[in-house]
Jmol script that loads the backbone (N, CA, C; Angstrom):
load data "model"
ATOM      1  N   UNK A   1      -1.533  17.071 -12.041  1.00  0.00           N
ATOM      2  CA  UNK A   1      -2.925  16.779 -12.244  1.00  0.00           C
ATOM      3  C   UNK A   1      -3.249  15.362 -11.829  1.00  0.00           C
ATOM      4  N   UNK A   2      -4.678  15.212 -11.815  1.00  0.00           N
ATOM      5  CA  UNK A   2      -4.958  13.862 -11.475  1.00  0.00           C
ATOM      6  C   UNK A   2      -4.863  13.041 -12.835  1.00  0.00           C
ATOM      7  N   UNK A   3      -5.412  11.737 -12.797  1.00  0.00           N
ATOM      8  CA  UNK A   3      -5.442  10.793 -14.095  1.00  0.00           C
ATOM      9  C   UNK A   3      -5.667   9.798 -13.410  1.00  0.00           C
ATOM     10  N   UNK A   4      -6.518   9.143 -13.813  1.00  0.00           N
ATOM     11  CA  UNK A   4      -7.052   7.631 -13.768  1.00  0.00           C
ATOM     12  C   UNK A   4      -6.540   6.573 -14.028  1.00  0.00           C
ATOM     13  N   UNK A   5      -6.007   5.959 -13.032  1.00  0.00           N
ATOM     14  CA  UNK A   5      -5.523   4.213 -13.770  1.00  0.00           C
ATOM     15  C   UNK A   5      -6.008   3.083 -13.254  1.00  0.00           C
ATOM     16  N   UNK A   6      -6.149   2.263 -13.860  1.00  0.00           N
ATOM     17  CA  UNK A   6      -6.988   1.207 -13.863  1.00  0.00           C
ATOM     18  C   UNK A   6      -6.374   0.230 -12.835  1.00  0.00           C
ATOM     19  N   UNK A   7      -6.646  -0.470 -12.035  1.00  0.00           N
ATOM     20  CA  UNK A   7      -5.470  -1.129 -11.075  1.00  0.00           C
ATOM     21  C   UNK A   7      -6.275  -2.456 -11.003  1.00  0.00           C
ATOM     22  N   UNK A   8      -6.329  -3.501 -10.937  1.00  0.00           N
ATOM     23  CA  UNK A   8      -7.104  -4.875 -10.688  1.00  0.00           C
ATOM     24  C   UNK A   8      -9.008  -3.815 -11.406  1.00  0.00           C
ATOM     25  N   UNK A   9      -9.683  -4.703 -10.461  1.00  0.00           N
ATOM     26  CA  UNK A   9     -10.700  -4.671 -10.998  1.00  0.00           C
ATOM     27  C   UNK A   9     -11.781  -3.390 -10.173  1.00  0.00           C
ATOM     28  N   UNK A  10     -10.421  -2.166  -9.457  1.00  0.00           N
ATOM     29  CA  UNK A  10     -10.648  -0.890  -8.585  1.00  0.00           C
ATOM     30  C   UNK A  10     -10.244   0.022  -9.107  1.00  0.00           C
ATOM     31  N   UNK A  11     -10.467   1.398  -9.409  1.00  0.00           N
ATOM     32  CA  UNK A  11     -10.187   2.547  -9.979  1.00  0.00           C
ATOM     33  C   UNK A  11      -9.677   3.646  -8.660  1.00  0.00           C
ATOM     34  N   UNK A  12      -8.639   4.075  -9.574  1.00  0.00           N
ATOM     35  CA  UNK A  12      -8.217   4.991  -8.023  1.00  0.00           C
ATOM     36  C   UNK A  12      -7.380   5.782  -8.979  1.00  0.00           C
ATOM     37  N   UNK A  13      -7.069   7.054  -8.475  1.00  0.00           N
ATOM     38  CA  UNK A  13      -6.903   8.322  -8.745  1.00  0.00           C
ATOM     39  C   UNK A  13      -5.018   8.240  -8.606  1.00  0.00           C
ATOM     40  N   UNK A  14      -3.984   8.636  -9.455  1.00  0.00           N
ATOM     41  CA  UNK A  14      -3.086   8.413  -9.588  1.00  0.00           C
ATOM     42  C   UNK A  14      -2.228   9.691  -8.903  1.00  0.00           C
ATOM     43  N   UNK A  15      -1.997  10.388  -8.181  1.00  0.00           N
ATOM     44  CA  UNK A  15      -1.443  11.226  -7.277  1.00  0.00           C
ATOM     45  C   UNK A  15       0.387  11.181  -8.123  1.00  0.00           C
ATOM     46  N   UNK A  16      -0.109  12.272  -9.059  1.00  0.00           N
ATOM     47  CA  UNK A  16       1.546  12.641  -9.789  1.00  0.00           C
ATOM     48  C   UNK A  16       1.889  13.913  -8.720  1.00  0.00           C
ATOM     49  N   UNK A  17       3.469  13.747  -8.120  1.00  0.00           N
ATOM     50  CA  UNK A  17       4.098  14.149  -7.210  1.00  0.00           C
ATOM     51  C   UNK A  17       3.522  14.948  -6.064  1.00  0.00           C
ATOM     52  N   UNK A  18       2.743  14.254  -5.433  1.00  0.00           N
ATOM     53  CA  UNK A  18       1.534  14.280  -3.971  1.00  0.00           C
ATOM     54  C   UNK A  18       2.275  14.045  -3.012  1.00  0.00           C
ATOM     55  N   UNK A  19       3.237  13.155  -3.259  1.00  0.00           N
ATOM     56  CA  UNK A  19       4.442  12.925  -1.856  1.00  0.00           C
ATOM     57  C   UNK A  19       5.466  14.162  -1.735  1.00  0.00           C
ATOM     58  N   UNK A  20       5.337  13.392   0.016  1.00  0.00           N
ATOM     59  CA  UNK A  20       6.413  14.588   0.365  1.00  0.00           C
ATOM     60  C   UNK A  20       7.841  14.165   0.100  1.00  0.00           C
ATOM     61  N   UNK A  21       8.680  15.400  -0.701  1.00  0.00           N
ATOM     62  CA  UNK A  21      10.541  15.063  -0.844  1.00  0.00           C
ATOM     63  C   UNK A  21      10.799  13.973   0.201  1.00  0.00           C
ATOM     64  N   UNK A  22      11.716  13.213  -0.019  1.00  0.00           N
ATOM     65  CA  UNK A  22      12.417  12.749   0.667  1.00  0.00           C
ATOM     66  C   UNK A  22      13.568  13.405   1.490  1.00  0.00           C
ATOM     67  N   UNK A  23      13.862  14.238   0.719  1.00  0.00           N
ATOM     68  CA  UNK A  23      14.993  14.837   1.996  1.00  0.00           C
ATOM     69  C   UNK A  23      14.360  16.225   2.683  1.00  0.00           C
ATOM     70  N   UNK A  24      13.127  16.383   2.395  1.00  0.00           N
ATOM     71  CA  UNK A  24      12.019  17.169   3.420  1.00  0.00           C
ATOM     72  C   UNK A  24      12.498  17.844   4.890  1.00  0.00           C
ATOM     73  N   UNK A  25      11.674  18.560   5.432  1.00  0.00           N
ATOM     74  CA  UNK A  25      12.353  19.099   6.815  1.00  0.00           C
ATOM     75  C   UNK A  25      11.361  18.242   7.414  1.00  0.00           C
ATOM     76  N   UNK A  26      10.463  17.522   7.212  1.00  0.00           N
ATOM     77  CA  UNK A  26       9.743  16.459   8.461  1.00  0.00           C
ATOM     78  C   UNK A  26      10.321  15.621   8.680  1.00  0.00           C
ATOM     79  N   UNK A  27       9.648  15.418   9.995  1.00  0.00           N
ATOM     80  CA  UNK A  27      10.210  14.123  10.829  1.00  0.00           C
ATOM     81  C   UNK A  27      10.133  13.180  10.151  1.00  0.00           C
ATOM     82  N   UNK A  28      11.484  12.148  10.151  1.00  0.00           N
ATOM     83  CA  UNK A  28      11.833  10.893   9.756  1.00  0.00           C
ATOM     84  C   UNK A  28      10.459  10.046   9.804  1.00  0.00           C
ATOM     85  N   UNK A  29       9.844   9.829  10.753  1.00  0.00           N
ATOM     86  CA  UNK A  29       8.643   8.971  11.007  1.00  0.00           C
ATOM     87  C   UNK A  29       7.379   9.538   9.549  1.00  0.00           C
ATOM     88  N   UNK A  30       7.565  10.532   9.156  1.00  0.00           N
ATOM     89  CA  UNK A  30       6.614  11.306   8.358  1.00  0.00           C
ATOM     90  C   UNK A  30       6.736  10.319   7.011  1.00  0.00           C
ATOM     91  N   UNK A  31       8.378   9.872   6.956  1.00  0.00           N
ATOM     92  CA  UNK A  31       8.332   9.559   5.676  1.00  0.00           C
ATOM     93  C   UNK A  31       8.173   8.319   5.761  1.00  0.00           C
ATOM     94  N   UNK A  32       8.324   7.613   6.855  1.00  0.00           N
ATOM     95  CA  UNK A  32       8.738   5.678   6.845  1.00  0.00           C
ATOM     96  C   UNK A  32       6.700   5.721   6.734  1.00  0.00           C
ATOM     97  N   UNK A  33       6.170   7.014   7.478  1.00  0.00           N
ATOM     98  CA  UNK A  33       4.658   6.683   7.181  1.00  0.00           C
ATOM     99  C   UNK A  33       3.476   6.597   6.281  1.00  0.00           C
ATOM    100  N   UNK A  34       4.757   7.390   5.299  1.00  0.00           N
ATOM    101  CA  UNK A  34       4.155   7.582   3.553  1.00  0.00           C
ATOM    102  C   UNK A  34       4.654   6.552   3.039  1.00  0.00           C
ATOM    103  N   UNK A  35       5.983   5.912   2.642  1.00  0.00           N
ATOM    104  CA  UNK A  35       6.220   4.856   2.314  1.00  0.00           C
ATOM    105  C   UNK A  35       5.041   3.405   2.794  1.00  0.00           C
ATOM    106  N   UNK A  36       4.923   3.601   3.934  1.00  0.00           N
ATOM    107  CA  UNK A  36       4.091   1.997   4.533  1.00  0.00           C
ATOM    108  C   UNK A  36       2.588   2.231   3.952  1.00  0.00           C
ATOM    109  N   UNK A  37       2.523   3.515   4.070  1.00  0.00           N
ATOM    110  CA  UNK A  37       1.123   4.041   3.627  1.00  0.00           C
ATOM    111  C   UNK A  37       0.607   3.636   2.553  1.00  0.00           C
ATOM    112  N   UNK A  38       1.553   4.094   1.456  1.00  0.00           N
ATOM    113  CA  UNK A  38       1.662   4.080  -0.224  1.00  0.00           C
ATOM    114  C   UNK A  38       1.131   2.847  -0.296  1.00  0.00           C
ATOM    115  N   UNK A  39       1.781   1.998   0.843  1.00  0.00           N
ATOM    116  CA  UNK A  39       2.206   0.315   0.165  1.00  0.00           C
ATOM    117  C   UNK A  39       1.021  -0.367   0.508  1.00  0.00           C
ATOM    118  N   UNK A  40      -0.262   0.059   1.728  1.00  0.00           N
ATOM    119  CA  UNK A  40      -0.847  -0.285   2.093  1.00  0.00           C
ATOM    120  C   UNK A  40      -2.020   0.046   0.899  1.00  0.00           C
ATOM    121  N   UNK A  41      -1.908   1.053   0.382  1.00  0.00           N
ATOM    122  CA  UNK A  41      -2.886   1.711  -0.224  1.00  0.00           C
ATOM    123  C   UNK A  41      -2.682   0.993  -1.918  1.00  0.00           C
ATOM    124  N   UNK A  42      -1.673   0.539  -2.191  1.00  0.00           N
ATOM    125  CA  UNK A  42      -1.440  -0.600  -3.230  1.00  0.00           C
ATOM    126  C   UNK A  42      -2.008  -2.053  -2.730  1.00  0.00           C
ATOM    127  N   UNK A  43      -2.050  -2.363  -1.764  1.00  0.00           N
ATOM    128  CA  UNK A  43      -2.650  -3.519  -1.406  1.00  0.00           C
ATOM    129  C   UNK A  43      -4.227  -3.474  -1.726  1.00  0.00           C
ATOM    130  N   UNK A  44      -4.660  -2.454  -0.594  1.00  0.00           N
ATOM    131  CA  UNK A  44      -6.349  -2.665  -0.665  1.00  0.00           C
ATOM    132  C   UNK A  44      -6.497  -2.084  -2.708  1.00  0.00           C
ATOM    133  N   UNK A  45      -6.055  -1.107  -3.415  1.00  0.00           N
ATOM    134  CA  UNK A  45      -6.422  -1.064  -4.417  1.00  0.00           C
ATOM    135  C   UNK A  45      -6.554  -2.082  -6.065  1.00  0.00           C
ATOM    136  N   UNK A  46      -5.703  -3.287  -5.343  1.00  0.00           N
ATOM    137  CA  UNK A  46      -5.025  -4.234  -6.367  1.00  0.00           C
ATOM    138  C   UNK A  46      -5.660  -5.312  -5.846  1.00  0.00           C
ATOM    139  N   UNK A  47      -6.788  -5.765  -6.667  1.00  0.00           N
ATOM    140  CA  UNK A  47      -7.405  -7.199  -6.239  1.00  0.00           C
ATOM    141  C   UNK A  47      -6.555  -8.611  -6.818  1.00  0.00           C
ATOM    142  N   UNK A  48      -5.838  -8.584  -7.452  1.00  0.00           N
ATOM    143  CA  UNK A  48      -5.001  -9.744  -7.528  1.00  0.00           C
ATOM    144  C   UNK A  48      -3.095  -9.852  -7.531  1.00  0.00           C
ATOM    145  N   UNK A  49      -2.764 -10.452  -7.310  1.00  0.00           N
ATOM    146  CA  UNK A  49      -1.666 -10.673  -7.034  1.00  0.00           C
ATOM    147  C   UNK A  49      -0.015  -9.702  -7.817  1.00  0.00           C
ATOM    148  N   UNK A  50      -0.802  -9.863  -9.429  1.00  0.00           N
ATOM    149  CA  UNK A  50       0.309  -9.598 -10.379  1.00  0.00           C
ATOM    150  C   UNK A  50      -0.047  -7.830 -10.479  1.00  0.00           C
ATOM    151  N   UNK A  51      -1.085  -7.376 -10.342  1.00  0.00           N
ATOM    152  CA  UNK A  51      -1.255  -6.301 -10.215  1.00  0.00           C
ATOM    153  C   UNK A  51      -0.493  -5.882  -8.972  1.00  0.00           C
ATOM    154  N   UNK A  52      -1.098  -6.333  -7.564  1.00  0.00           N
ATOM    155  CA  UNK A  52      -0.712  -5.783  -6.659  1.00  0.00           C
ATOM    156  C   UNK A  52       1.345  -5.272  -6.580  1.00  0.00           C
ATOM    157  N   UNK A  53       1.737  -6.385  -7.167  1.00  0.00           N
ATOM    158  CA  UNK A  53       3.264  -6.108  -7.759  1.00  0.00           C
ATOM    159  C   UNK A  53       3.687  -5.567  -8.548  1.00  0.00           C
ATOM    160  N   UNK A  54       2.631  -5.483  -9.271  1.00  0.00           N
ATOM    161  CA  UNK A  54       3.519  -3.767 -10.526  1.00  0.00           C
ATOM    162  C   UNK A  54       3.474  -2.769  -9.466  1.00  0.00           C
ATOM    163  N   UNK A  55       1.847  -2.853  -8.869  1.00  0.00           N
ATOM    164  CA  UNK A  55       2.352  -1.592  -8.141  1.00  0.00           C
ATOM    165  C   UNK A  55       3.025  -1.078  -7.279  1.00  0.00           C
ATOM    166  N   UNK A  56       3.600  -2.106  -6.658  1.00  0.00           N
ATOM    167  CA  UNK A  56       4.252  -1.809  -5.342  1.00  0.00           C
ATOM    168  C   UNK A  56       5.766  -1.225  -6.029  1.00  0.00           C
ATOM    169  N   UNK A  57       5.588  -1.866  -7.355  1.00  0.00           N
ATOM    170  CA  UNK A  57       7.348  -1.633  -7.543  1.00  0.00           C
ATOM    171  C   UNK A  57       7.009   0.309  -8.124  1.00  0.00           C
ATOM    172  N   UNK A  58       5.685   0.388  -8.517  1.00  0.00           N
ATOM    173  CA  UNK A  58       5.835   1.572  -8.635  1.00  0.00           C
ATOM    174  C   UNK A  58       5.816   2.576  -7.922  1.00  0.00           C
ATOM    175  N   UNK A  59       5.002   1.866  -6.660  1.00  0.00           N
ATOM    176  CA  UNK A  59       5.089   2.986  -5.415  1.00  0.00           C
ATOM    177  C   UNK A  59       6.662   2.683  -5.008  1.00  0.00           C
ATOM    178  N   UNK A  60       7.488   2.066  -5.112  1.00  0.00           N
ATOM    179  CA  UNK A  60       9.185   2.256  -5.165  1.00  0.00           C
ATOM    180  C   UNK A  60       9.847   2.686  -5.287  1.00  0.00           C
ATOM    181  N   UNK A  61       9.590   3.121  -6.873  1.00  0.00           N
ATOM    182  CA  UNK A  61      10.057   3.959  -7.463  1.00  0.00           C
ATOM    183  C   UNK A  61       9.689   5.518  -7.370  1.00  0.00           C
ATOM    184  N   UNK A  62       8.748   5.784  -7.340  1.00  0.00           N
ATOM    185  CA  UNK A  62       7.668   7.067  -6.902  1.00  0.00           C
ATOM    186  C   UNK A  62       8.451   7.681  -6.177  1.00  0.00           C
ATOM    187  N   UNK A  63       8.867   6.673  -4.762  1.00  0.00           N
ATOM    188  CA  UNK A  63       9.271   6.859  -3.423  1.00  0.00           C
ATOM    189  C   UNK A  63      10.721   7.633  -3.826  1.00  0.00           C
ATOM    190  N   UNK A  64      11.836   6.419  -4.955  1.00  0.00           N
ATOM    191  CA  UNK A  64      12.931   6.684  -4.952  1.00  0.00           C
ATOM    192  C   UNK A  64      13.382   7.913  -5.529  1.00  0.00           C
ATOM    193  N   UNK A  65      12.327   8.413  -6.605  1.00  0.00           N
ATOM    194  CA  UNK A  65      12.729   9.608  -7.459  1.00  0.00           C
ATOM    195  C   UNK A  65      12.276  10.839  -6.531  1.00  0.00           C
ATOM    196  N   UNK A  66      11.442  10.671  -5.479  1.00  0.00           N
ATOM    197  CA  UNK A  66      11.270  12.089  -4.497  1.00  0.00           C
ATOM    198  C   UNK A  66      12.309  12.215  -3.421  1.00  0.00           C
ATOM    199  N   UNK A  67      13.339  11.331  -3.435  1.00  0.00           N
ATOM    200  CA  UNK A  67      14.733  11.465  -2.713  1.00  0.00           C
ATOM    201  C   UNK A  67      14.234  10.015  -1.378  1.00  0.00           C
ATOM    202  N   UNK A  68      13.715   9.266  -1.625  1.00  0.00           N
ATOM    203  CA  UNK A  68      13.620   8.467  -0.260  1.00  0.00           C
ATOM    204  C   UNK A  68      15.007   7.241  -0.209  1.00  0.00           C
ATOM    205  N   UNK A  69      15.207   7.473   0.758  1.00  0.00           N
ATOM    206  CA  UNK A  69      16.470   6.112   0.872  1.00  0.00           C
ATOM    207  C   UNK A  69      15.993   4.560   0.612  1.00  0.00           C
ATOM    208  N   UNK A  70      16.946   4.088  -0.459  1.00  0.00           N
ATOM    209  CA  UNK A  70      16.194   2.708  -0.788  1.00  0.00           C
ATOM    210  C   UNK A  70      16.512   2.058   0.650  1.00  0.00           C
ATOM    211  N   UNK A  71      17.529   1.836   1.571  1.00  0.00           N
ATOM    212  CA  UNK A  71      17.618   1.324   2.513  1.00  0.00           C
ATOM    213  C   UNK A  71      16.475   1.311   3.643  1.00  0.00           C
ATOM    214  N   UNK A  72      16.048   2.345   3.523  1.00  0.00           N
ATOM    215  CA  UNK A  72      14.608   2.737   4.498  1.00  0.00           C
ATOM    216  C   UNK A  72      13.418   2.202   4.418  1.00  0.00           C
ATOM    217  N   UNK A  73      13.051   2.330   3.077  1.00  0.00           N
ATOM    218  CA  UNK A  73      12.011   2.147   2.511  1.00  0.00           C
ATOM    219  C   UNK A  73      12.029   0.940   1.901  1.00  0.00           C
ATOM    220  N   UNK A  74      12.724   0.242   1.434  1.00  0.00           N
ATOM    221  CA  UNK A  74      12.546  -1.733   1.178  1.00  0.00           C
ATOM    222  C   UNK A  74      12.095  -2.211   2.411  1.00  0.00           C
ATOM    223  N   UNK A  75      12.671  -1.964   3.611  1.00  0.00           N
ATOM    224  CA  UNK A  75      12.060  -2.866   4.863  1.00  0.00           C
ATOM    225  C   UNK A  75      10.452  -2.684   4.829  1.00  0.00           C
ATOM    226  N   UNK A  76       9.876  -1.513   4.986  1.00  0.00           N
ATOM    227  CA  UNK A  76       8.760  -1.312   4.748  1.00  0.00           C
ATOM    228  C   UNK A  76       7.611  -1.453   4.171  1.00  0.00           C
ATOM    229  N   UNK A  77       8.115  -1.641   2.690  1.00  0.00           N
ATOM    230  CA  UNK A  77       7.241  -2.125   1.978  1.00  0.00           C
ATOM    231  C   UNK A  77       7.324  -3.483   1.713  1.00  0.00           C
ATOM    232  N   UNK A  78       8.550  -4.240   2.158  1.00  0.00           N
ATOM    233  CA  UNK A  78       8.492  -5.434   2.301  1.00  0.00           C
ATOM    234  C   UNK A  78       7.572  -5.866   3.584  1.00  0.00           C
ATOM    235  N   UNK A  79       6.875  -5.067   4.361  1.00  0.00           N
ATOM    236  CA  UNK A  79       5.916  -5.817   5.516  1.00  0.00           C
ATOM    237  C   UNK A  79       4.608  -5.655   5.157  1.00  0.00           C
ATOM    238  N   UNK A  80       4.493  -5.175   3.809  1.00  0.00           N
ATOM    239  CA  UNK A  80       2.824  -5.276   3.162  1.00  0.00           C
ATOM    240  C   UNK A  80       2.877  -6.429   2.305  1.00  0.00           C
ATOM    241  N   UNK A  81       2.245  -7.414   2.822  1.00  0.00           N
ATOM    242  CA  UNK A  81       2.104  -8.739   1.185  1.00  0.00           C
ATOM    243  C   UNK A  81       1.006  -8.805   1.120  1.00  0.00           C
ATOM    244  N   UNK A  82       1.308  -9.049   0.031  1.00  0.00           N
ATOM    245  CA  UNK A  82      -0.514  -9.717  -0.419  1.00  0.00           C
ATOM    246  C   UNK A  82      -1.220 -11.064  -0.564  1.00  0.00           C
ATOM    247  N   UNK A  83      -2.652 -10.523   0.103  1.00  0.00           N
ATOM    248  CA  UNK A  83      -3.440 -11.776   0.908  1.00  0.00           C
ATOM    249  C   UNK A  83      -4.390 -11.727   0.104  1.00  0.00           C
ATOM    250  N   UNK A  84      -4.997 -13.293  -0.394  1.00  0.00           N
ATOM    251  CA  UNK A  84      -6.312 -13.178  -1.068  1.00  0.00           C
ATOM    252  C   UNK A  84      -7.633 -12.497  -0.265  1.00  0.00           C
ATOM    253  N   UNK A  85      -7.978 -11.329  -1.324  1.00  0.00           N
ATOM    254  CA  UNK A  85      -9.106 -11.319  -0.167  1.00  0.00           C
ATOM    255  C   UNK A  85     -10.351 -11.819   0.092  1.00  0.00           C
ATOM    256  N   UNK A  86     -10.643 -12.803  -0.847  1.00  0.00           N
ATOM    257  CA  UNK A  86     -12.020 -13.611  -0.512  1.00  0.00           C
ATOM    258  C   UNK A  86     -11.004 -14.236   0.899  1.00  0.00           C
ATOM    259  N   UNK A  87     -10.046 -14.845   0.986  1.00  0.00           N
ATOM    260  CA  UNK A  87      -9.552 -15.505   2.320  1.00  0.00           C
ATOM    261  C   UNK A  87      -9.839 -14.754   3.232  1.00  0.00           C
ATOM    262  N   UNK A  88      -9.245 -13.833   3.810  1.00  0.00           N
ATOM    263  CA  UNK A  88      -8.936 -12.539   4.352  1.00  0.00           C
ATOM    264  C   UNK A  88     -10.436 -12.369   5.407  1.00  0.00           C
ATOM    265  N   UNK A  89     -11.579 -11.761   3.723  1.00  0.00           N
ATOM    266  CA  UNK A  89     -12.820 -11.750   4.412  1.00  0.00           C
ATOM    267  C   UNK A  89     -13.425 -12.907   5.096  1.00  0.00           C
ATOM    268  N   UNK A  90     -13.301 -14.114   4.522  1.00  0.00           N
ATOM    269  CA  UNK A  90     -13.663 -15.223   5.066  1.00  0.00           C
ATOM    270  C   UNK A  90     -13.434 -15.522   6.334  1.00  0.00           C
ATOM    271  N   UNK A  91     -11.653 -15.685   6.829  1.00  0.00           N
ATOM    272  CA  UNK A  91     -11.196 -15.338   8.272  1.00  0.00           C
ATOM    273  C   UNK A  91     -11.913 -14.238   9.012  1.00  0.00           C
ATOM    274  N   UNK A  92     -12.336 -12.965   8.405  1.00  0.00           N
ATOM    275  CA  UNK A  92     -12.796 -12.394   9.753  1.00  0.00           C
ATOM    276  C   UNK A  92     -14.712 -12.484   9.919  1.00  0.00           C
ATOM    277  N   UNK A  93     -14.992 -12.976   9.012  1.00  0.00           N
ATOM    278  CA  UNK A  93     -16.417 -13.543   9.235  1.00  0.00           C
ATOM    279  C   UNK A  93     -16.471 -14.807   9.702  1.00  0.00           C
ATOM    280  N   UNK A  94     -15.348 -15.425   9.852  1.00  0.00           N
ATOM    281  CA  UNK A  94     -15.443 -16.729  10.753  1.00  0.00           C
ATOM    282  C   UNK A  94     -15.405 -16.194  11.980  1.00  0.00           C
ATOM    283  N   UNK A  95     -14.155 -15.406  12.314  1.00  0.00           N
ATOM    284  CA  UNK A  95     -14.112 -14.842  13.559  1.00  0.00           C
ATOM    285  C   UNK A  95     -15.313 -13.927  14.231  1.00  0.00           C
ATOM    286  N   UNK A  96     -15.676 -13.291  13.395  1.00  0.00           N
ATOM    287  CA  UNK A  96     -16.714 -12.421  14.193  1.00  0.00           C
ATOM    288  C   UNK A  96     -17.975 -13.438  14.429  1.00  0.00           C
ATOM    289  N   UNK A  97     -18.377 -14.111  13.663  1.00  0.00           N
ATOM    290  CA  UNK A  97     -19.474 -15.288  14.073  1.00  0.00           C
ATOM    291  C   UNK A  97     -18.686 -16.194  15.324  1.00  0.00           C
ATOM    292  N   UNK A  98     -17.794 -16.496  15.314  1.00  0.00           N
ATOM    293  CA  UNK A  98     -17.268 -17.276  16.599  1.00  0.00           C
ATOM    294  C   UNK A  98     -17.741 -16.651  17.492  1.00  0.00           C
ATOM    295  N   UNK A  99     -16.846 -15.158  17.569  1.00  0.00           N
ATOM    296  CA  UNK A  99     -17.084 -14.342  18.900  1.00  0.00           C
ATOM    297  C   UNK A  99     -18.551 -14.107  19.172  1.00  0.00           C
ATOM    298  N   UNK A 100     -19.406 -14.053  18.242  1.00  0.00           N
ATOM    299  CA  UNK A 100     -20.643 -13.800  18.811  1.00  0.00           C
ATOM    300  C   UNK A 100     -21.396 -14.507  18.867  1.00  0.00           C
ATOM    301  N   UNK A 101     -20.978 -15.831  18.989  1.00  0.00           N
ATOM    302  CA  UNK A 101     -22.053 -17.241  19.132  1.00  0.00           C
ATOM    303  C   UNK A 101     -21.627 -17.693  20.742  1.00  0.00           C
ATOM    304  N   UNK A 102     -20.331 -16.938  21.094  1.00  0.00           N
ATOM    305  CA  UNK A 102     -19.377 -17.594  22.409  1.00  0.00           C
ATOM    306  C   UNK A 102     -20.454 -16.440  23.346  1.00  0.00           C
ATOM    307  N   UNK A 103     -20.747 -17.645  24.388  1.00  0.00           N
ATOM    308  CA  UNK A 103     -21.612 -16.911  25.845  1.00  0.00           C
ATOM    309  C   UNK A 103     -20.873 -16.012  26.570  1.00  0.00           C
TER     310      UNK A 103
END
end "model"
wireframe off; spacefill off
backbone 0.3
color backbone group
C-alpha cells in the first residue's frame, strides 16, 4: 500500500516494495537506473541537508533488501549530493538572464 511520509518541508508517497528484485531477469542497466533514480528522487524530495541523508541511507537499504549489490549501487548513489537549492536556483537564473541579455 501507499503511506505518506513527511520528508523536509515536501510530501511524497512512500512506494513499499515498488522496486524491481535485484536479482530480476532485466537488464543490468534497469537496475543501476532505479538505484540513481531512487537517489535522485531523494534529492529533489528533501529540502535540507539532514533529511536528504536519512533518506538516501534509506533508499540503500530499500535497494539492499530487494537483492541489489552493495558494490553496484554505493558508486551510484554516491554521484547524487546535495546542493542548496535556493543556490542551485539562483545559479540558473543568473545563467538564463546572462544568456538572454548576450546579443
Amino acid at each position: 500500500g501507499l503511506s505518506q511520509e513527511k520528508t523536509g518541508s515536501c510530501r511524497s508517497c512512500k512506494r513499499e516494495a515498488a522496486l524491481v528484485h535485484g536479482s530480476s531477469f532485466h537488464p543490468a542497466g534497469i537496475g543501476k537506473s532505479i538505484a540513481l533514480g531512487e537517489s535522485y528522487r531523494a534529492l529533489r524530495t528533501n529540502t535540507d541537508k539532514i533529511n536528504f541523508l536519512q533518506q538516501i541511507r534509506k533508499v540503500q537499504d530499500a535497494l539492499l533488501s530487494r537483492g541489489y549489490k552493495k558494490q553496484i549501487i554505493k558508486p551510484l548513489i554516491r554521484r547524487v549530493r546535495y546542493k542548496d537549492r535556493h543556490i542551485v536556483l539562483h545559479k540558473s537564473k543568473q545563467i538564463k538572464e546572462q544568456t538572454l541579455s548576450t546579443p
